[in-house]
Residue, then its C-alpha position, 0 to 999 in steps of 0.5 A: x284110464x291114464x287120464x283119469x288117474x291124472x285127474x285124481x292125483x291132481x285132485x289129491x295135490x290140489x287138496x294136500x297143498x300146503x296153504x289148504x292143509x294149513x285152512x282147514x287146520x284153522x278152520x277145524x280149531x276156530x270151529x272148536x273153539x266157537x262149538x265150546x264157547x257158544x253157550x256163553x254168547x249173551x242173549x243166545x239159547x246154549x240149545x242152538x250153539x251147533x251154529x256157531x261152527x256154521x258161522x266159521x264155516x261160511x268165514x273161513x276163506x284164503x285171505x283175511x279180507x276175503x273172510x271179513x267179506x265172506x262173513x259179512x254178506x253171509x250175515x246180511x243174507x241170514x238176517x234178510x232170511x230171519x225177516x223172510x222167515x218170520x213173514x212166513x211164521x206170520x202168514x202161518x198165525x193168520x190161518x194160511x196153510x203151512x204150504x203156503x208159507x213154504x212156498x212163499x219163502x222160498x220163492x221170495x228167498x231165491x228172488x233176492x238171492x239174485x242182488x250181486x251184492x249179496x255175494x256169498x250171503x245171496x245163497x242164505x236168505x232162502x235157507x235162512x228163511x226156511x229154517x225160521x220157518x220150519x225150525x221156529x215154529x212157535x219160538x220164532x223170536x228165540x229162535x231168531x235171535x239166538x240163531x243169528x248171534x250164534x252165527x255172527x259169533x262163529x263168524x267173528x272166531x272165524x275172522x279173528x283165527x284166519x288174523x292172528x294165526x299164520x295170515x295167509x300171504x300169496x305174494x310167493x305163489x303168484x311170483x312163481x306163477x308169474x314165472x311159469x307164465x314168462x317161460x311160457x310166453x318165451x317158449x311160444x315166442x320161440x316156437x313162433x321163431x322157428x316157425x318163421x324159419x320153416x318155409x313154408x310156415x306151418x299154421x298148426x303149429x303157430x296155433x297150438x303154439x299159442x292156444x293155451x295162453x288165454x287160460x294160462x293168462x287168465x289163471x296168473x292174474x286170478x293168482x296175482x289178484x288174489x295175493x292182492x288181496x291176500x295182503x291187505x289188512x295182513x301183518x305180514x303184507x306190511x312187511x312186503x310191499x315190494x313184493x306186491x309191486x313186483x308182481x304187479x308191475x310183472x303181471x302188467x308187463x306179461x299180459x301186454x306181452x302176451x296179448x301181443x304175442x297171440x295177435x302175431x301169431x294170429x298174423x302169421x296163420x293169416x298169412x299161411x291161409x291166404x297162401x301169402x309167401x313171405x319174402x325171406x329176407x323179410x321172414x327172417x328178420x322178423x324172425x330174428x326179431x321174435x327171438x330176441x323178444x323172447x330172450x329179453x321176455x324170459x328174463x328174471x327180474x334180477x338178470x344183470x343182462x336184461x338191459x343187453x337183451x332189450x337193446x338188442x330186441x330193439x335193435x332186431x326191431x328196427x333192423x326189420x324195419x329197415x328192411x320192410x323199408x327197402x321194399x318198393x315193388x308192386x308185388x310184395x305190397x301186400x306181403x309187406x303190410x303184413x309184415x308191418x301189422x307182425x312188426x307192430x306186435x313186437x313193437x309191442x312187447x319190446x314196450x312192454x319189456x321196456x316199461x319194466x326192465x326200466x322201471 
């Protein structure tokens, strides 16, 4: 019961944020708009002005040029529809049953809603075709026609109220994104830390320290992706190049980080279930190791000390170095190549931290 009202609560802020709250207010005014100026559309029966709001509709989208794409392909996909339609008006006139041209449309309708490049218009064609047909019916030509330019037009309101009112910019919602990311990435990074100084190392706990990563990796660069977007053709965006920069260059630095994170840990756990007991020397400066890695990857953009940390990452790194190189008998061969592959994996994020704290 208790994660069910999690879920809902979650479902109300995901449906009350600012940013939505904020679309669906322009929606709601562009598709007044189209409603009362649909009837002045040239070569458009006032009869079918109902479409004019659809076309906001299927317009409407969180970036300006997300709405250009959106209503673009649904309008390709509406016009494949009216031809697929009219097709079926034909076959009507030409004696074939009314079932049949149902049939036919829709299966020809869902057949090339397959074509990728459709992208949101791939879902119209069938319904489009459909509506011609049993919506047209004698009027298929007015029908068309007026269907089409009512749908076109609510789609350039649509366009032209996502441009000119508020334009929406993400560049501060994927910064604040990235951030949660880099404090998650220090804090498993911490955890893989302490748990180099357990003995023995405890798996589990190396697991669960890294197992939500991938989601949470995944779910940062859609952000970063979609404030990408959200600035191109954007007044706004012009003013924030160097926002967009940042994010990139951060989103850069924290999925190598990540992803080197993720094979140490997967090194470690390696290491536990093939009953391999490290040598403490070696578990401790490797230890030593991820913790100043953690301390130079939790770093904001503007920490006057990332260059101190950095250094001392580095320093951590060949300080291990040097003591996997002291290590010469038989016996701990495989223990070192080990500590080897876990020493690359820092190798990794102190390039990863280098490339941006110098940048």
């Amino acid at each position: 019961m208790l994660a069910r009202g999690r879920t809902v609560i979650g479902w109300g802020k995901e449906a009350t944020n600012g940013d939505r709250l904020i679309l669906a207010a322009k929606t709601a005014v562009a598709a007044a708009i189209a409603w009362c100026l649909a009837p002045f559309v040239p070569f458009a029966d006032s009869e079918y002005s109902y479409y004019a709001p659809l076309g906001v509709l299927v317009s409407m989208y969180p970036t300006v040029v997300g709405s250009a794409r959106a209503g673009l392909q649904a309008l390709v996909g509406l016009a494949l529809g009216i031809v697929l339609g009219l097709g079926g008006l034909t076959l009507v006139a030409a004696g074939a049953p009314g079932i049949v041209a149902v049939a036919m449309v829709i299966a020809v309708g869902i057949a090339l809603g397959g074509i990728e490049a459709l992208g949101d218009g791939r879902d119209w064609v069938a319904i489009a075709g459909l509506f011609v047909l049993l919506i047209g019916g004698p009027a298929g030509d007015e029908f068309t026609l007026s269907y089409l330019l009512t749908m076109a037009f609510g789609v350039v309101v649509g366009i032209a109220m996502n441009l000119i009112v508020v334009p929406p910019l993400y560049l501060r919602r994927a910064s604040e994104q990235l951030t949660m990311l880099r404090e998650r990435v220090r804090g498993t990074l911490d955890e893989l830390a302490d748990a180099l100084e357990e003995d023995p190392v405890d798996p589990r706990r190396i697991t669960d320290a890294t197992s939500d990563l991938p989601t949470m990796l995944s779910t940062v660069e859609e952000e970063v992706q979609q404030a990408d977007e959200s600035s191109r053709a954007n007044p706004r965006g012009r003013r924030r190049l160097a926002d967009k920069e940042l994010n990139e260059r951060r989103m850069r630095a924290l999925e190598r980080t990540a992803n080197a994170t993720r094979d140490l840990a997967a090194a470690l756990v390696q290491v536990a279930d093939e009953d391999i007991v490290p040598d403490a020397a070696i578990r401790g400066a490797l230890a030593r190791a991820v913790r100043t890695c953690a301390d130079i990857v939790g770093a904001a953009t503007d920490d006057p000390h990332a260059e101190e940390k950095l250094a001392g990452a580095s320093d951590a790194l060949n300080a291990l170095l040097e003591e996997l190189g002291r290590r010469r008998d038989t016996d701990s061969r495989y223990t070192t190549a080990y500590a080897y592959a876990a020493a690359v994996c820092v190798r990794r994020i102190v390039l990863a931290s280098e490339d941006f704290v110098v940048a």
